[in-house]
N, CA, C and O of each residue as an XYZ file, in Angstrom:
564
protein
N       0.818     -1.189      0.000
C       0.000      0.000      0.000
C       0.858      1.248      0.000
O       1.971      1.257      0.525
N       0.334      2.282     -0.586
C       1.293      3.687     -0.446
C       0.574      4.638      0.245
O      -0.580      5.020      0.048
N       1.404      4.991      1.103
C       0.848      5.901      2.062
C      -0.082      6.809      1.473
O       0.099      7.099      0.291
N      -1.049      7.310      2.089
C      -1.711      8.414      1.437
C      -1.294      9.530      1.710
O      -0.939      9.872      2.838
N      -1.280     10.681      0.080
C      -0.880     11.825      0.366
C      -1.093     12.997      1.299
O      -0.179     13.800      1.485
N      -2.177     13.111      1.847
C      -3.360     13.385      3.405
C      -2.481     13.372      3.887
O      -2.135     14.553      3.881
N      -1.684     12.766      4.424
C      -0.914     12.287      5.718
C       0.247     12.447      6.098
O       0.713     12.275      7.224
N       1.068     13.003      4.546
C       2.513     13.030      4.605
C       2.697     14.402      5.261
O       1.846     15.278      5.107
N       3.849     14.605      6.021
C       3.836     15.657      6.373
C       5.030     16.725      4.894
O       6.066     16.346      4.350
N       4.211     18.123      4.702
C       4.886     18.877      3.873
C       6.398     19.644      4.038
O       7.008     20.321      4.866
N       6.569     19.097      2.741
C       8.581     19.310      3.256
C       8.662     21.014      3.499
O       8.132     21.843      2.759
N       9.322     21.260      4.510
C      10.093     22.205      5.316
C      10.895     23.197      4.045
O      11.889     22.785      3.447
N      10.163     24.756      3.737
C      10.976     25.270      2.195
C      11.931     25.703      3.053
O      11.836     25.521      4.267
N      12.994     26.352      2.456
C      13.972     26.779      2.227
C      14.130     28.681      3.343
O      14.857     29.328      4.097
N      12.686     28.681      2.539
C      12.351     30.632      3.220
C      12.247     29.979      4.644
O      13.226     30.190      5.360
N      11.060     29.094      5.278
C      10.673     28.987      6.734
C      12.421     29.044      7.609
O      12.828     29.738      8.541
N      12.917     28.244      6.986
C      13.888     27.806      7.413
C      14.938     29.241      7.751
O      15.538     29.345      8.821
N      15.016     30.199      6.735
C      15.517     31.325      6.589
C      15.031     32.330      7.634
O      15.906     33.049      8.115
N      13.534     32.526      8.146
C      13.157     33.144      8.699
C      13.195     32.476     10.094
O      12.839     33.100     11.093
N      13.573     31.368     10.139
C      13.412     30.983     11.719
C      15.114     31.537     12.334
O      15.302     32.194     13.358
N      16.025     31.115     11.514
C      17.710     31.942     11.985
C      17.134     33.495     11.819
O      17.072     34.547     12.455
N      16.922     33.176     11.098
C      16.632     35.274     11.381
C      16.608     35.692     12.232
O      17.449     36.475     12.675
N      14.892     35.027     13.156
C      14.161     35.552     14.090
C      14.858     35.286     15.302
O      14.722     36.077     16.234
N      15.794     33.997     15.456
C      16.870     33.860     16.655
C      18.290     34.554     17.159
O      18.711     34.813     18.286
N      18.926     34.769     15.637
C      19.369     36.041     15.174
C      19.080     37.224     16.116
O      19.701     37.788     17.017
N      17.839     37.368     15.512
C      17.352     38.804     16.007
C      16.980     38.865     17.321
O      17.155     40.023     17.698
N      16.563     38.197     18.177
C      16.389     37.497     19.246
C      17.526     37.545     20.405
O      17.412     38.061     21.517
N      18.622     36.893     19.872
C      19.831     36.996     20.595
C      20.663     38.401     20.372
O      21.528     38.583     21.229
N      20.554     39.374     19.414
C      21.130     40.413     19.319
C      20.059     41.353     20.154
O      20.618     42.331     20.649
N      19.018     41.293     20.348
C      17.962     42.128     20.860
C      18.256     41.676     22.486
O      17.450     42.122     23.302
N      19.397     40.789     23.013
C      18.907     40.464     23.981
C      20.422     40.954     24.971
O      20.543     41.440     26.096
N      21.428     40.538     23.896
C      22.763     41.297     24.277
C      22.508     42.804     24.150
O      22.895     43.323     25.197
N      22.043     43.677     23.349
C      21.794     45.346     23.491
C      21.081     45.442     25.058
O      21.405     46.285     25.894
N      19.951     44.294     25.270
C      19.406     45.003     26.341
C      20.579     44.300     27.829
O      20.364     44.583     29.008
N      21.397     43.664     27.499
C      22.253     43.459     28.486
C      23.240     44.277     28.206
O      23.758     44.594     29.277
N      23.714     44.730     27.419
C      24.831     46.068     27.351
C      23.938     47.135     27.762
O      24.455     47.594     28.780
N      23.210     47.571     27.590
C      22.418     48.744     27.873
C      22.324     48.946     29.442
O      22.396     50.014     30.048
N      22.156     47.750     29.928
C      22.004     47.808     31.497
C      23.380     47.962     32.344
O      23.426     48.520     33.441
N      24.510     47.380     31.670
C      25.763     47.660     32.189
C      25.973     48.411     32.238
O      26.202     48.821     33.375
N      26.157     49.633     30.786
C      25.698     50.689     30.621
C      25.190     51.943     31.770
O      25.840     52.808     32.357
N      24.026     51.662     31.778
C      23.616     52.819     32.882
C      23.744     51.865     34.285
O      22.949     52.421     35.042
N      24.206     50.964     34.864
C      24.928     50.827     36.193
C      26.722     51.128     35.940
O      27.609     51.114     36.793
N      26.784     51.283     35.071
C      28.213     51.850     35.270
C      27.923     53.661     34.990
O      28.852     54.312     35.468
N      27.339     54.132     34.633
C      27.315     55.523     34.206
C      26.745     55.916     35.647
O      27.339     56.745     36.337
N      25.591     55.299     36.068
C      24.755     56.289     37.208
C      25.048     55.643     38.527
O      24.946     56.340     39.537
N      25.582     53.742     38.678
C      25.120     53.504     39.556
C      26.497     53.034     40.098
O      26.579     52.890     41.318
N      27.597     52.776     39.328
C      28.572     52.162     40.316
C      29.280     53.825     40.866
O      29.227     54.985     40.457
N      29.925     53.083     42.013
C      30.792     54.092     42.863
C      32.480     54.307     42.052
O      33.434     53.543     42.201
N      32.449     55.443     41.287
C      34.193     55.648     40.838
C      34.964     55.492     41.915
O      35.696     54.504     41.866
N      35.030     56.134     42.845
C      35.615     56.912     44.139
C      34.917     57.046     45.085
O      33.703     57.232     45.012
N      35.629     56.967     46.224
C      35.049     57.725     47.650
C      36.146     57.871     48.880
O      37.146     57.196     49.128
N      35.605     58.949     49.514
C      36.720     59.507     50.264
C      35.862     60.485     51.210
O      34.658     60.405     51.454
N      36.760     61.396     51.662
C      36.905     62.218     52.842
C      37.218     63.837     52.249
O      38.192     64.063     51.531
N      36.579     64.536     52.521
C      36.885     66.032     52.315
C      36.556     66.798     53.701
O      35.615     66.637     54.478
N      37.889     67.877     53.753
C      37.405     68.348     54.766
C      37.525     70.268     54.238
O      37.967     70.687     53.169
N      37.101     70.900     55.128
C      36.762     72.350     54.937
C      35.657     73.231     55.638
O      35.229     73.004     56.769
N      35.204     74.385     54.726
C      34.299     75.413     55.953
C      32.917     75.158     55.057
O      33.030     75.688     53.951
N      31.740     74.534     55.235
C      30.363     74.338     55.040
C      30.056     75.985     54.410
O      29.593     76.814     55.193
N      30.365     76.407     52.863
C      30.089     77.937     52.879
C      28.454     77.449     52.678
O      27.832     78.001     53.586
N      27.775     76.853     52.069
C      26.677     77.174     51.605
C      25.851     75.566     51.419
O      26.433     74.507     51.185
N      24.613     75.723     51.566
C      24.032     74.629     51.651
C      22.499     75.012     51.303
O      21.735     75.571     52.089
N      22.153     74.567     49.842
C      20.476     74.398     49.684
C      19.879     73.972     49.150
O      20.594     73.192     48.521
N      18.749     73.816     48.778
C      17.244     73.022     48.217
C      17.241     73.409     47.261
O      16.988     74.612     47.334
N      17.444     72.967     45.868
C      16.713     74.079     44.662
C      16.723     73.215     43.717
O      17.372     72.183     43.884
N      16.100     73.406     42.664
C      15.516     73.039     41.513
C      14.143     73.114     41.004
O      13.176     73.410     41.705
N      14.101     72.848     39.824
C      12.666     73.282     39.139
C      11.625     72.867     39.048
O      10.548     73.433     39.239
N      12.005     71.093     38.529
C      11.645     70.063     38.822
C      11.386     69.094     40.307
O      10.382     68.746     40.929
N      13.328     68.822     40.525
C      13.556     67.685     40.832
C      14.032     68.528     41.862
O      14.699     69.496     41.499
N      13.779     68.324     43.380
C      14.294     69.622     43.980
C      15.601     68.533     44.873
O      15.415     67.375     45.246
N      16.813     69.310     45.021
C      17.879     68.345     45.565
C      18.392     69.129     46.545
O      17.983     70.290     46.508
N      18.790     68.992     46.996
C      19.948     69.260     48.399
C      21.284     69.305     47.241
O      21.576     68.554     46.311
N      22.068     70.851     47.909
C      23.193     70.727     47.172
C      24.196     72.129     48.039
O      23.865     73.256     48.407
N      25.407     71.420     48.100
C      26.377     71.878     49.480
C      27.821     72.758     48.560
O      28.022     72.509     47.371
N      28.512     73.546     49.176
C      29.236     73.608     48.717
C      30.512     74.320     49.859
O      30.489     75.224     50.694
N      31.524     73.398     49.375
C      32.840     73.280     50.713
C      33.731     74.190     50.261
O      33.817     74.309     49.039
N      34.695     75.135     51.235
C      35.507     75.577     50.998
C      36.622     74.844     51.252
O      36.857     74.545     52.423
N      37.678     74.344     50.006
C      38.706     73.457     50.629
C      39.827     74.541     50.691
O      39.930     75.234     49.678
N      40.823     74.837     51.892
C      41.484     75.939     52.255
C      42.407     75.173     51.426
O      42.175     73.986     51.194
N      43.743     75.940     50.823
C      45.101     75.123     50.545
C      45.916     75.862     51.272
O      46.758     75.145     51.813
N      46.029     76.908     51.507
C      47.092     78.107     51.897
C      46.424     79.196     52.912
O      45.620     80.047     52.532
N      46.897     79.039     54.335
C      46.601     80.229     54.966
C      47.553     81.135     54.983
O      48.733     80.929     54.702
N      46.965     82.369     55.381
C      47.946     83.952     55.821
C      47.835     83.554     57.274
O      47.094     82.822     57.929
N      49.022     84.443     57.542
C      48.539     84.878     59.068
C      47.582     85.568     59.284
O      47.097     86.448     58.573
N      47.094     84.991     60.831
C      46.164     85.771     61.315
C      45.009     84.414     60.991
O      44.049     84.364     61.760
N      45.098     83.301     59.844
C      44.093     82.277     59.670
C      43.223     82.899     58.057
O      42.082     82.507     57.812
N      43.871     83.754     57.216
C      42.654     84.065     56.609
C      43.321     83.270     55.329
O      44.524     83.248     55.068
N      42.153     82.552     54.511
C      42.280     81.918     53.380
C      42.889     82.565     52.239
O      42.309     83.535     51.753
N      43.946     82.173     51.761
C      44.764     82.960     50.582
C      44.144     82.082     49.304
O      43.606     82.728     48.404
N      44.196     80.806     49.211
C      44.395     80.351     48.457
C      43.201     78.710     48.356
O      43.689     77.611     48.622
N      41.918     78.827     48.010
C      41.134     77.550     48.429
C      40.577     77.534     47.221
O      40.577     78.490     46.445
N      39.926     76.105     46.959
C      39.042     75.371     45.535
C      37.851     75.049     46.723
O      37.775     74.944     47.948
N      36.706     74.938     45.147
C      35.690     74.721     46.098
C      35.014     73.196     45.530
O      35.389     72.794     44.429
N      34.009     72.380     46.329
C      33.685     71.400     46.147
C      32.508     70.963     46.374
O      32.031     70.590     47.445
N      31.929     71.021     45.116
C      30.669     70.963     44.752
C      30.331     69.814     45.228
O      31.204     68.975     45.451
N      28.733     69.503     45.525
C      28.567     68.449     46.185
C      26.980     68.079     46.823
O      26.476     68.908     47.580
N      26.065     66.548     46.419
C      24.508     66.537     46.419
C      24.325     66.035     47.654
O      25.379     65.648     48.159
N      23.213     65.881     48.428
C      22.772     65.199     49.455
C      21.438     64.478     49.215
O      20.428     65.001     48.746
N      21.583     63.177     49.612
C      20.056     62.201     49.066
C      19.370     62.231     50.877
O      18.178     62.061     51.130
N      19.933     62.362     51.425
C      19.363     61.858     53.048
C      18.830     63.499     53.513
O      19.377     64.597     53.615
N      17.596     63.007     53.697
C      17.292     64.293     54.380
C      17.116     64.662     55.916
O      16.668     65.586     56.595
N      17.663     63.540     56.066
C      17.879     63.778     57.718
C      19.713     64.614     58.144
O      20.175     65.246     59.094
N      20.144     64.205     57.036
C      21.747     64.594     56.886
C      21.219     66.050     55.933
O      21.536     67.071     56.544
N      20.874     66.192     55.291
C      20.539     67.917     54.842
C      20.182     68.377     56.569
O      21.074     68.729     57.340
N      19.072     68.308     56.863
C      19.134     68.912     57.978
C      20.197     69.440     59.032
O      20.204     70.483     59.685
N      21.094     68.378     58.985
C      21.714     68.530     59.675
C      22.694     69.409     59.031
O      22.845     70.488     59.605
N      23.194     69.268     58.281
C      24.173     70.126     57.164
C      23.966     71.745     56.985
O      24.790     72.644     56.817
N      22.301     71.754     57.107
C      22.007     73.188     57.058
C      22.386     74.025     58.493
O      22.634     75.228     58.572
N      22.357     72.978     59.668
C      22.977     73.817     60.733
C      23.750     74.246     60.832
O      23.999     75.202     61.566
N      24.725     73.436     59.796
C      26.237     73.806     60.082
C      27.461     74.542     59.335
O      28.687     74.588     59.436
N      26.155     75.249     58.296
C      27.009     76.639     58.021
C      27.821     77.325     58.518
O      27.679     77.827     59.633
N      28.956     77.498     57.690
C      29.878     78.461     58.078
C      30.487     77.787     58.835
O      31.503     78.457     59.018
N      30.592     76.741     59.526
C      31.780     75.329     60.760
C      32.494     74.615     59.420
O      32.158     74.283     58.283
N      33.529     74.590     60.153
C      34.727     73.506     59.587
C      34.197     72.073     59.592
O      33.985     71.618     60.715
N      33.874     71.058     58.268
C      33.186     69.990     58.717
C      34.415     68.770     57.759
O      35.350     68.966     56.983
N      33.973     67.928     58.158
C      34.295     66.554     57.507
C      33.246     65.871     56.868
O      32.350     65.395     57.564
N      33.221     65.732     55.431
C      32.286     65.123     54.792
C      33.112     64.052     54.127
O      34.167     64.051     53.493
N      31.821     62.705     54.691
C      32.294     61.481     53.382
C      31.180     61.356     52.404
O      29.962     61.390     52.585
N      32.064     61.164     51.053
C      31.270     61.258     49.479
C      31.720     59.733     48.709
O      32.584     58.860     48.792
N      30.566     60.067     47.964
C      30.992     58.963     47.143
C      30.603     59.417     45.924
O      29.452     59.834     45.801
N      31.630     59.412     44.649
C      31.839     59.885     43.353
C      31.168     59.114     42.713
O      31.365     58.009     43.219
N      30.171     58.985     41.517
C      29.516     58.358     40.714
C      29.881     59.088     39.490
O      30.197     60.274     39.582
N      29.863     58.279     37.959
C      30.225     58.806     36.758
C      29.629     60.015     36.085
O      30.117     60.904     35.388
N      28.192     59.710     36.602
C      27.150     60.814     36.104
C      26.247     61.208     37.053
O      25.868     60.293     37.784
N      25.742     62.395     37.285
C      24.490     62.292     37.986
C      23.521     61.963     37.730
O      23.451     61.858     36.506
N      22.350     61.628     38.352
C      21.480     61.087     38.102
C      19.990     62.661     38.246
O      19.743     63.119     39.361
N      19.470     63.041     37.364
C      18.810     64.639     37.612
C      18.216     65.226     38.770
O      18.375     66.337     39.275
N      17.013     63.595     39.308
C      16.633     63.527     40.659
C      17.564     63.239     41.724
O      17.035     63.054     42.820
N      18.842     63.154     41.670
C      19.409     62.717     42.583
C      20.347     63.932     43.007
O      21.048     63.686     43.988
N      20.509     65.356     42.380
C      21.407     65.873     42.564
C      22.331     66.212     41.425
O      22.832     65.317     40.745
N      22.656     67.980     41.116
C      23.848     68.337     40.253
C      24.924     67.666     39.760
O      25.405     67.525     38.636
N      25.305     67.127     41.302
C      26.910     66.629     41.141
C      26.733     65.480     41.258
O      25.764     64.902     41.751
N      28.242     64.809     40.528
C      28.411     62.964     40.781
C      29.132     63.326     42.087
O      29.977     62.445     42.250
N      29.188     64.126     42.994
C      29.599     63.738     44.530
C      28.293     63.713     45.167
O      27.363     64.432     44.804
N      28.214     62.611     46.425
C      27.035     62.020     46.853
C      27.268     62.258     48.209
O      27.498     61.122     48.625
N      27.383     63.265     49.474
C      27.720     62.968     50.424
C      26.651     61.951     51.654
O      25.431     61.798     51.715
N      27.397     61.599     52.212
C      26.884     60.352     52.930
C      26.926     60.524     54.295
O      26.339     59.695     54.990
N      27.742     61.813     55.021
C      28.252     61.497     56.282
C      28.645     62.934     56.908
O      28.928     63.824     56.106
N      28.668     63.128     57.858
C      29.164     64.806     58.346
C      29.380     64.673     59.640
O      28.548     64.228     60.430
N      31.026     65.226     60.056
C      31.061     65.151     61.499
C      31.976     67.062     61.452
O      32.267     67.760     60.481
N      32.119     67.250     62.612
C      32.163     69.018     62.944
C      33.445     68.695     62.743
O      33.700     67.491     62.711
N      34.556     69.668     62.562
C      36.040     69.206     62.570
C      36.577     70.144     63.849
O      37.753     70.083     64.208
């Protein structure tokens, strides 16, 4: 007997075959972008470059933005005194605050010599603050 034609299964063309690598193809490249993409912005916004210790005089400390409102500090780092104590020669060091229990506290302490620990990130993040410095910590010096 010969099989009946009903029953055979139809041979597999050439195109199906073409479009199925395609679509895996496309599949696996769609899948590495979205895994580079994510490395990507955890290395741009989220890993830590640096972190350290700054010390200096708390000139200024405030709330602002338009949007996204942030905490944002800024240190006088002395390099060179005169006599008598007066600053000849200082850089300054820009710098965000995410804790608002540490803003608070920061705003008291205008104009005091403080110790701040930061942590440097590649980029800022808009809601998070101006600067890629992140401070974390404040003791009086």
């Amino acid at each position: 007997m010969k099989p009946d034609s009903t029953t055979e299964k139809p041979a597999i063309s050439t195109w199906t075959t073409v479009k199925r690598k395609a679509r895996k193809i496309l599949y696996l490249i769609s899948f590495l972008v979205v895994i580079l993409l994510a490395v990507f912005i955890y290395w741009r916004y989220f890993y830590t470059y640096s972190e350290g210790y700054r010390a200096g005089l708390l000139q200024k400390f405030s709330h602002k933005g338009t949007i996204f409102k942030t905490y944002e500090g800024e240190l006088i780092l002395s390099s060179v005194s005169g006599r008598s104590n007066v600053v000849i020669a200082s850089e300054k060091f820009f710098f965000s605050v995410t804790d608002q229990n540490l803003a608070a506290n920061l705003d008291t302490l205008q104009g005091r010599n403080v110790i701040v620990r930061y942590k440097q990130k590649i980029a800022p993040l808009i809601w998070k603050g101006d600067t890629p410095y992140y401070v974390d910590s404040v003791r009086v010096r």
